[in-house]
C-alpha beads as a LAMMPS data file, in Angstrom:
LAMMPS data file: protein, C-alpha beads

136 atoms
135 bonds

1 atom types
1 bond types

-500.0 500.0 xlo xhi
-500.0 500.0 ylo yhi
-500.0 500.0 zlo zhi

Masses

1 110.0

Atoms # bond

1 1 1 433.969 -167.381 -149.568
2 1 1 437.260 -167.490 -148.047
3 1 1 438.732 -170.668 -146.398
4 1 1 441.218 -172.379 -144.150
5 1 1 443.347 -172.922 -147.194
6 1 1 446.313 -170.458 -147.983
7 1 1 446.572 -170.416 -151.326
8 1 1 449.973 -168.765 -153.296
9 1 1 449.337 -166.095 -155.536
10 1 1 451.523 -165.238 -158.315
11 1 1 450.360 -161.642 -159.345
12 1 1 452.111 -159.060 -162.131
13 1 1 451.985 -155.590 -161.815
14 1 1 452.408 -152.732 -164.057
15 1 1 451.516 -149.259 -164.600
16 1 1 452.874 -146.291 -167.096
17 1 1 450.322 -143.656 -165.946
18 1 1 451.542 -141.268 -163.020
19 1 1 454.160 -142.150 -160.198
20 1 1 453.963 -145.612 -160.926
21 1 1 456.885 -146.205 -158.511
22 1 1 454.420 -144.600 -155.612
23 1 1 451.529 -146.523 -156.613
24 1 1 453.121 -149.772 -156.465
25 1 1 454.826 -148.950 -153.176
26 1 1 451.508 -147.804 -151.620
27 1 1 449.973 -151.116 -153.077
28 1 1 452.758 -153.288 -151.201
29 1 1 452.003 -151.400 -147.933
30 1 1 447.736 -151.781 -148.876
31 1 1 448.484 -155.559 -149.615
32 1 1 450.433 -155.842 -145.935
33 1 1 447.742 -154.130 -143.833
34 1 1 445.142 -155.943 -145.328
35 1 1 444.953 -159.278 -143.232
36 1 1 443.197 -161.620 -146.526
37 1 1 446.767 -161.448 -147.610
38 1 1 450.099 -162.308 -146.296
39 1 1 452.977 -160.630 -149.021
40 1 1 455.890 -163.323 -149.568
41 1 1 458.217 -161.364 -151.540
42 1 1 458.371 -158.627 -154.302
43 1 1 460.642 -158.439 -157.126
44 1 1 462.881 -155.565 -159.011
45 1 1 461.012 -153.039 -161.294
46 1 1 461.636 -153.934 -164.866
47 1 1 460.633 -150.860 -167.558
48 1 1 459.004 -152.463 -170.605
49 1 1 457.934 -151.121 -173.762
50 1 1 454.122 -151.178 -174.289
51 1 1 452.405 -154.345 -176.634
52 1 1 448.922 -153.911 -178.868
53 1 1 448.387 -150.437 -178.076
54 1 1 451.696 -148.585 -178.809
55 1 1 451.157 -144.640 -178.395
56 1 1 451.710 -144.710 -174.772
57 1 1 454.876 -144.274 -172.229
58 1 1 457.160 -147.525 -171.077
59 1 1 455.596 -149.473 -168.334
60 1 1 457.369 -150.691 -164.985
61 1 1 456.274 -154.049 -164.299
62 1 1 456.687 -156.412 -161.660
63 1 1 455.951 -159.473 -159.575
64 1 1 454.619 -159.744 -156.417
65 1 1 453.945 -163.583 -154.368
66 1 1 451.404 -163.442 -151.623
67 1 1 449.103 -165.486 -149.847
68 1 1 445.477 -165.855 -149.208
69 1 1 442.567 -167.290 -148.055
70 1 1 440.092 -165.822 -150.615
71 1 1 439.433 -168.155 -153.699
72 1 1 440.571 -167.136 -156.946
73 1 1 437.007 -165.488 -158.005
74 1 1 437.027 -163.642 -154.618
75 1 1 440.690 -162.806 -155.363
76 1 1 440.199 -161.313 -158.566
77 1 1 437.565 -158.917 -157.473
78 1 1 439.470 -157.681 -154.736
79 1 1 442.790 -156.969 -157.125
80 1 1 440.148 -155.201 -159.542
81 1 1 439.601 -152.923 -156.123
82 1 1 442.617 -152.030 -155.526
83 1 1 443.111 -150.877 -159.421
84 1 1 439.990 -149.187 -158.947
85 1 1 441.492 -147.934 -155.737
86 1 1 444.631 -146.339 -157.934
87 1 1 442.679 -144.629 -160.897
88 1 1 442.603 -147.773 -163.767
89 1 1 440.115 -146.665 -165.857
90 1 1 438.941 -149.489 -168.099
91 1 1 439.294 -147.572 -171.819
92 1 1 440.135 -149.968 -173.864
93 1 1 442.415 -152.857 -174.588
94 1 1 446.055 -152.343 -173.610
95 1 1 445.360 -148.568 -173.167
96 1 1 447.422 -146.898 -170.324
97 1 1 446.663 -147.380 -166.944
98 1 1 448.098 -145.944 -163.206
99 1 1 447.964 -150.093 -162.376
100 1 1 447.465 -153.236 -163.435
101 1 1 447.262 -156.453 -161.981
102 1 1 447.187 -159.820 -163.377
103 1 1 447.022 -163.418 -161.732
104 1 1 449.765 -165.109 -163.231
105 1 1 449.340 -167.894 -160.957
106 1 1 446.998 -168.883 -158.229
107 1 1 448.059 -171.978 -156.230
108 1 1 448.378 -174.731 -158.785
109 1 1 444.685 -174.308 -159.946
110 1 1 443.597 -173.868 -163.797
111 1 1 440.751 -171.555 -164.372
112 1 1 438.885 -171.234 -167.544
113 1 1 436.548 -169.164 -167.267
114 1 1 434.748 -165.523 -169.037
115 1 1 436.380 -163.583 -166.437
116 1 1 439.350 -165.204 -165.413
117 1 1 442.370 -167.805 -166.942
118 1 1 444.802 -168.946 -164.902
119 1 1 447.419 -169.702 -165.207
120 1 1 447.801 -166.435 -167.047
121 1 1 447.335 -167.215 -170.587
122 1 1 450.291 -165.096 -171.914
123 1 1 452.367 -165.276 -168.831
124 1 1 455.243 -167.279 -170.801
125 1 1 455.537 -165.090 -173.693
126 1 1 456.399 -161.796 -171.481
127 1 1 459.363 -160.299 -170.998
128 1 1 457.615 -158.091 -168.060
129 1 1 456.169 -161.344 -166.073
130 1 1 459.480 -163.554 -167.227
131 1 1 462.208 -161.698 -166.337
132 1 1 460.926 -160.376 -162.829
133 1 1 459.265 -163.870 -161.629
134 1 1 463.046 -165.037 -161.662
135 1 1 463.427 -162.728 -158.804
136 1 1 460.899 -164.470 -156.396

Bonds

1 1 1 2
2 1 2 3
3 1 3 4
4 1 4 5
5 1 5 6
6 1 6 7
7 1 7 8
8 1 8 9
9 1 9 10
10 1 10 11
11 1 11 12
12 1 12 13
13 1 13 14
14 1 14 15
15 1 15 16
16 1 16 17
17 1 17 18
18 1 18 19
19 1 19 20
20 1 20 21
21 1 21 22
22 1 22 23
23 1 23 24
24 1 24 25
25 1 25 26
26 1 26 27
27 1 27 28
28 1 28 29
29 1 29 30
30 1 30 31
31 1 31 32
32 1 32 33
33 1 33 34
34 1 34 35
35 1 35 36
36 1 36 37
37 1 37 38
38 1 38 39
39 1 39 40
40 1 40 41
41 1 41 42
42 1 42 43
43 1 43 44
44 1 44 45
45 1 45 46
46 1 46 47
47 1 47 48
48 1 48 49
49 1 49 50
50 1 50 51
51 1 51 52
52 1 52 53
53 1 53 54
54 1 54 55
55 1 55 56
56 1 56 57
57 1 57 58
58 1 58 59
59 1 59 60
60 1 60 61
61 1 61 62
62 1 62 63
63 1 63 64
64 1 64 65
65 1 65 66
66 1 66 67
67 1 67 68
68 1 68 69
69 1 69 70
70 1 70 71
71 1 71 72
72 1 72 73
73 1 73 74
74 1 74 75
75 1 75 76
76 1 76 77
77 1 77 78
78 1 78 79
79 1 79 80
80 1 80 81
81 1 81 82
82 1 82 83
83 1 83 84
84 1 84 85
85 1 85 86
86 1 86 87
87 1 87 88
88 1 88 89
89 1 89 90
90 1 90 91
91 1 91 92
92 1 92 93
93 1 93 94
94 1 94 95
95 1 95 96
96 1 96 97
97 1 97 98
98 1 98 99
99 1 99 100
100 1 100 101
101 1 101 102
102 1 102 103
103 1 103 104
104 1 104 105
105 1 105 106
106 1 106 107
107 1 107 108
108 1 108 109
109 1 109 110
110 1 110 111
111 1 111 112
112 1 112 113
113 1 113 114
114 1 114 115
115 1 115 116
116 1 116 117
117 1 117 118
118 1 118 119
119 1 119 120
120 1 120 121
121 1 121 122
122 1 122 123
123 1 123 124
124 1 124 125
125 1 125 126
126 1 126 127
127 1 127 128
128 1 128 129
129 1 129 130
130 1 130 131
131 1 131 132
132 1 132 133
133 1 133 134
134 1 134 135
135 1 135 136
């Protein structure tokens, strides 16, 4: 149930799977048409080396700050849309994917639940969320 309350959103993305350049950019212009969300600022592509699963291509990663309405849960399901939206197929853990989004941050709320943990719980130990959030 969305609210009165804008909420900032701290969200990563990444992607090594296709034109992961043109999926992001047609994500930012998805993200600006769609009026749950008002987009803040985006930062610089960073390539990255892949963690658990390692046979797979470099990933470009970024950072994007938004706002919202929606509460986190709502949020969440509506990011998982948009991946759906851009091919992620759910394979298996750290597999490759056309995109990825993550909630590094949503507001100043902490969320411990099955589905969702925010802050991010790995956010700090990234070089893909680090060195792009300096950028916003």
């Amino acid at each position: 149930m969305s609210s009165n309350k804008k909420y900032s959103v701290t969200i990563g993305v990444g992607g090594n799977i296709g034109d992961t350049k043109k999926i992001f950019d047609k994500l930012i212009l998805c993200l600006k048409k769609d009026s749950r969300f008002t987009l803040l600022k985006t930062s610089p592509l960073l390539k990255n080396p892949p963690f658990g699963f390692l046979e797979q291509s470099d990933f470009l990663n970024g950072i994007i700050r938004l706002q919202t309405d929606l509460c986190a849960f709502e949020f969440l399901q509506a990011m998982q849309r948009y991946e759906k939206k851009f091919g992620r197929k759910r394979s298996f853990q750290d597999a490759p994917r056309t995109l990825d989004i993550d909630i590094i941050f949503f507001d100043k709320k902490k969320i411990n639940s099955k589905n969702l943990i925010i802050p991010h719980k790995n956010w700090a130990n990234r070089e893909s969320v680090i060195i792009p959030l300096k950028y916003t």
